[in-house]
C-alpha angles and dihedrals in degrees: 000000000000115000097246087051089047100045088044090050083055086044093069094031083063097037082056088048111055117118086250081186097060089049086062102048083051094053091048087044085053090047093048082056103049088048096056092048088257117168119219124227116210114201128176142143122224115338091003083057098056082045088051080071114040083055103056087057087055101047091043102044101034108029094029086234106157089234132163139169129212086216086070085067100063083168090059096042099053093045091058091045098046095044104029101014131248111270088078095040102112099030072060097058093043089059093044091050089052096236123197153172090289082053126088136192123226111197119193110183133130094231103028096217131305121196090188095053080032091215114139093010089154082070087057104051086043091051087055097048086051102048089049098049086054104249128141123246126224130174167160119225145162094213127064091189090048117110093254093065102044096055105030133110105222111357128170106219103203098235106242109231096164113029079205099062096033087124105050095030087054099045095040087054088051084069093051097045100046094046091048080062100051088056094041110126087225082059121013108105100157115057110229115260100241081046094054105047106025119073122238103267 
């Protein structure tokens, strides 16, 4: 089998496979937000960072969800990194933003944090600012044994079908997930743009 024909098969065994039921509770957690005036933290590394982003445009634009992400203030980041280091980079900027029981946090990461690998540790520190300060914890990830899971409140763990495509699988299915919930009905305020001014064909 070639190796497009084989990723895209994965594709669909992992599409089958998504717990359907955890996407909802997500999407009524977002909405309870968005009623009580919550604001939602977005907080990745790497790829999960850029999708951070991208994100935050879609939830605020779309689903009027008051949302932001410390990776969109590279000044800032690096700051943080460079005087106090960067495993407490983001549990900083929570402080700093004041976060607080309205408020949720959303993780995408393939891992989800793991002290004892010590990979995304940032993730960690920021998952225990969080939980103190009272906020809930939502999340896609590629890992059930990763931090995010276990301490989450409602997280999608991208099924592995392959152990040899866990990154991309899992950070490509952040996109999906998060843009099933932006079009969720429970949360989709804003209709799309093609979908707006094109007719159906």
């Amino acid at each position: 089998m070639s190796h497009p024909k084989q990723y895209f098969t994965e594709v669909v065994q992992i599409a089958e496979r998504l717990d359907y039921e955890m996407v909802n509770r997500i999407a009524e957690g977002l909405a309870a937000l968005r009623d009580q005036g919550g604001r939602l933290f977005l907080l990745g590394v790497g790829g999960s960072a850029a999708n951070c982003s991208h994100a935050v445009n879609d939830f605020r634009k779309l689903c009027h969800i008051e949302a932001y992400s410390p990776v969109d203030n590279v000044s800032e980041l690096t700051a943080r990194t460079n005087d106090e280091g960067w495993n407490t980079v983001f549990a900083e900027w929570l402080k700093t933003s004041r976060a607080n029981s309205q408020d949720a946090l959303f993780i995408l990461s393939v891992g989800g944090g793991d002290a004892e690998q010590k990979v995304s540790v940032n993730l960690i520190h920021a998952l225990d600012e969080g939980k103190r300060r009272g906020l809930k914890v939502y999340g896609v990830v590629g890992r059930q044994g990763g931090y995010t899971h276990k301490v989450g409140d409602a997280v999608v763990v991208i099924p592995t079908v392959n152990p040899n495509h866990v990154t991309p699988h899992t950070e490509a299915f952040q996109a999906v997930v998060w843009h099933c919930l932006v079009s969720h009905p429970k949360l989709q305020m804003i209709g799309t743009k093609w979908e707006t001014v094109a007719p159906a064909s």
